[in-house]
N, C-alpha and C positions, 0 to 999 in steps of 0.2 A: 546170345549177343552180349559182348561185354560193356560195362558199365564204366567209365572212368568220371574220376575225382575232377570238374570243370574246373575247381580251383587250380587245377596243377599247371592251368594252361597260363595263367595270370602268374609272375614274378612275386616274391615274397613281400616287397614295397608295395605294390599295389596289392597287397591283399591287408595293408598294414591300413593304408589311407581311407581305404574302405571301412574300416572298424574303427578308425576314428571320426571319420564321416557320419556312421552311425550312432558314435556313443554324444558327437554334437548334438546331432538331431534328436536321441532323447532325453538331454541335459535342456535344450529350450523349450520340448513340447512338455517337458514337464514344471518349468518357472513357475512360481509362485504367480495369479490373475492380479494380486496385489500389488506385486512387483512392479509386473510388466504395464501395468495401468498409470502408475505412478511416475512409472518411467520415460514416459511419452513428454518432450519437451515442448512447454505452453509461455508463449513469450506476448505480453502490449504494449504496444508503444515500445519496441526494441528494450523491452526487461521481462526480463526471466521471471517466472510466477511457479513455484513452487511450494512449498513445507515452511510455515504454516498456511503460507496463502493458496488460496484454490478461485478456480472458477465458477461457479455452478453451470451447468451443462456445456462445459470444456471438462471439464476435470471430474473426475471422482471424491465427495466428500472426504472420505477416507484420506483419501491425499494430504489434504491440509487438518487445519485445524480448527472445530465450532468458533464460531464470530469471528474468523478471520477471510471470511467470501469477499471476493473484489469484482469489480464490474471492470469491463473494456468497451470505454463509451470515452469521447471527445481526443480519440488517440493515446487517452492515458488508461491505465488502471483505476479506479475510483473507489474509494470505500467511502460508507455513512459512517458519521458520527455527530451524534446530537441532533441527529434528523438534517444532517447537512451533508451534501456531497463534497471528497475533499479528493484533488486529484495527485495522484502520487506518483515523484518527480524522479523518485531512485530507493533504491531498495538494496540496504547491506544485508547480504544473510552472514559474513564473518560479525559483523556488531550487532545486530539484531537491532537496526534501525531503519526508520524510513523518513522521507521528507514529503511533509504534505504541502495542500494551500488549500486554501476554500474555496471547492468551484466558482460562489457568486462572486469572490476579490479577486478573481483569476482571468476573468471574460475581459477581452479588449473592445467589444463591443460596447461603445461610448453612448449608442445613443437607446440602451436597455438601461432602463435605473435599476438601482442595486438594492436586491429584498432584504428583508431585515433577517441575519444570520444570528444562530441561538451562542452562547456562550457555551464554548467549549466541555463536556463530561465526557469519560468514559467507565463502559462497563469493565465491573469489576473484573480484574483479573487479565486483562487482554494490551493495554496502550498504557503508557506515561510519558508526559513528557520529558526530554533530554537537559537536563541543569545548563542553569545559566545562560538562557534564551532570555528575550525582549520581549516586552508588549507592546502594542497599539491599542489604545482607545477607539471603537464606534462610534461615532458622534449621528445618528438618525435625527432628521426631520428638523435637518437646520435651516431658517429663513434666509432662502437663497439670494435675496437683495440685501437683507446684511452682511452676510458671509462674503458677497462678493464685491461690497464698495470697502470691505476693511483687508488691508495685502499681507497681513500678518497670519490671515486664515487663507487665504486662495490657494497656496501650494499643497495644503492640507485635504480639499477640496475631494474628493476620488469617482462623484457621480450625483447623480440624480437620487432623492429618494419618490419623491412623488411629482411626474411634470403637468403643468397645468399651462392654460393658453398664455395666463398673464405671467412675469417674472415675480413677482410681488407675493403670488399665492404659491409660488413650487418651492422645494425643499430639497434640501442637499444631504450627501451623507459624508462626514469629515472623519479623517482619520490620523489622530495624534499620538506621538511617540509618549507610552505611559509617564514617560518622568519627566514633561514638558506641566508639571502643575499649574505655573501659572497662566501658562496659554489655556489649558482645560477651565482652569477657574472663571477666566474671559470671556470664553463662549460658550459656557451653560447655558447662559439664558437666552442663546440665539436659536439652541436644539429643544429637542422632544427630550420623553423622559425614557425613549428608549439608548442604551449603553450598551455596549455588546465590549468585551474586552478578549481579545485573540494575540495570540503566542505570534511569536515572528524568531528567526534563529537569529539575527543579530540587525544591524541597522549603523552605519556611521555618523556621527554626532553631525558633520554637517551635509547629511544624504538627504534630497529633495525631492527626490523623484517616489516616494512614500508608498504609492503603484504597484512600485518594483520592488519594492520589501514585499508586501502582501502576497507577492504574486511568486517570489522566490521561498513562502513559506515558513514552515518551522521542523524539527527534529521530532519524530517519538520513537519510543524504544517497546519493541513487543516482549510480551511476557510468557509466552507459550513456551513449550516444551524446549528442554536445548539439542537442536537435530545434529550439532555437529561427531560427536562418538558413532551415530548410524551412517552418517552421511560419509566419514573418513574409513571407515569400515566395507563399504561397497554398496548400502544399503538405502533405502526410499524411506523417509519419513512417513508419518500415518497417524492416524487414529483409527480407535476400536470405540465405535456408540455402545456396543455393548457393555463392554469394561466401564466405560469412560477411561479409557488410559492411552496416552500414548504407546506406539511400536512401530519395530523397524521394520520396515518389509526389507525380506532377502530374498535372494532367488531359491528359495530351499522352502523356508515358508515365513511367516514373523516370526519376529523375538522381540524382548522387552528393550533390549538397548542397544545391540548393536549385533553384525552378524558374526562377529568373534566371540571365540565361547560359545556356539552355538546350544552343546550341550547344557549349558545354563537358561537360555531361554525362551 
């Protein structure tokens, strides 16, 4: 019985499409796990969460970068800082910037009074703020029957700090634009000796609605690794805990910088 070549029954194109069918299929089954993990698109609150930021159990560590983990809670993204939840409004990966607020000056919930939030630190190496931002003054546990028979303090007003049955014994928490001196020097001694002093990105000299600054936040700029040479190259930013180093995931496997020039790394 003779044997023929099955191929010869198939046209020379379909014998072409077929071997490049195959050489796909082992070109994906063999990507780098790092790649393809990183490559999985993770979006909250309609923003992209990428390199350096990650999820914890959305994302693979590796992904991003140590102390840059974000929560997805109140629709937004959220990162701690200074033991305070700050929710984040937008996210440049071309600047390496984001816009936060502080969850508790962010709640439109009027009738929750507003805890005492720490003064702004960060860990070394990770946030700065953006130059030539504003401040606001905290003003905590201000005597809320003075605060509110004098109209020079009432637009300053932002909440509740402690409420109590009588008007007389609750306290308020005020919040003044830092270079209003003399208004601050006025109502010291209506407040506590708690001060909290927070960032704000700008403020117009005669803006009154003080709320809406706090709540529109301020700029910082990340300090991590710069993913744009990997990222323009075809490649998934990353880190290696082993190293402690950043690298690019490629589809072939890491490298140090980018997946051009492979042979280098």
């Amino acid at each position: 019985m003779n044997h023929q070549n099955y191929s010869s029954f198939f046209p020379p194109f379909i014998n072409l499409y077929v071997l490049i069918f195959f050489r796909i299929s082992e070109t994906s089954l063999a990507a780098d796990f790092h790649f393809e993990n990183c490559s999985v698109p993770k979006t909250c609150g309609g923003q992209n969460i990428s390199f350096p930021f990650f999820i914890p159990g959305q994302q693979e560590p590796y992904c991003g970068f140590p102390g840059f983990q974000l929560s997805c809670i109140y629709g937004y993204p959220t990162l701690q800082l200074a033991g305070d939840e700050y929710l984040v409004h937008n996210i440049s990966y071309q600047h390496q910037t984001l816009v936060v607020s502080n969850a508790a000056l962010s709640d439109s919930n009027t009738s929750v009074c507003i805890p005492l939030v720490q003064n702004l630190t960060f860990p070394t190496g990770q946030y700065d703020l953006v130059e030539n931002q504003k401040e606001i003054v905290l003003l905590y546990d201000c005597n809320s029957a003075l605060v509110d028979d004098d109209e020079s303090f009432s637009e300053y007003k932002i909440g509740c700090f402690k409420q109590t049955l009588t008007r007389r014994n609750s306290s308020s928490v005020l919040a003044l634009p830092g270079d209003r001196q003399q208004l601050l020097a006025k109502v010291s001694d209506k407040c506590g000796r708690e001060v909290v002093i927070t960032p704000v990105e700008d403020y117009a000299t005669n803006e009154s609605d003080i709320e809406e600054v706090l709540k529109r936040g301020f700029k910082l700029k990340w300090l991590a690794s710069d993913c744009s040479r990997c990222r323009n190259s075809g490649g998934k930013c990353g880190f290696d805990s082993e190293s402690r180093h950043f690298l690019c995931f490629c589809p072939d496997r890491p490298h140090l910088v980018s997946c051009k020039g492979k042979g280098k790394g």
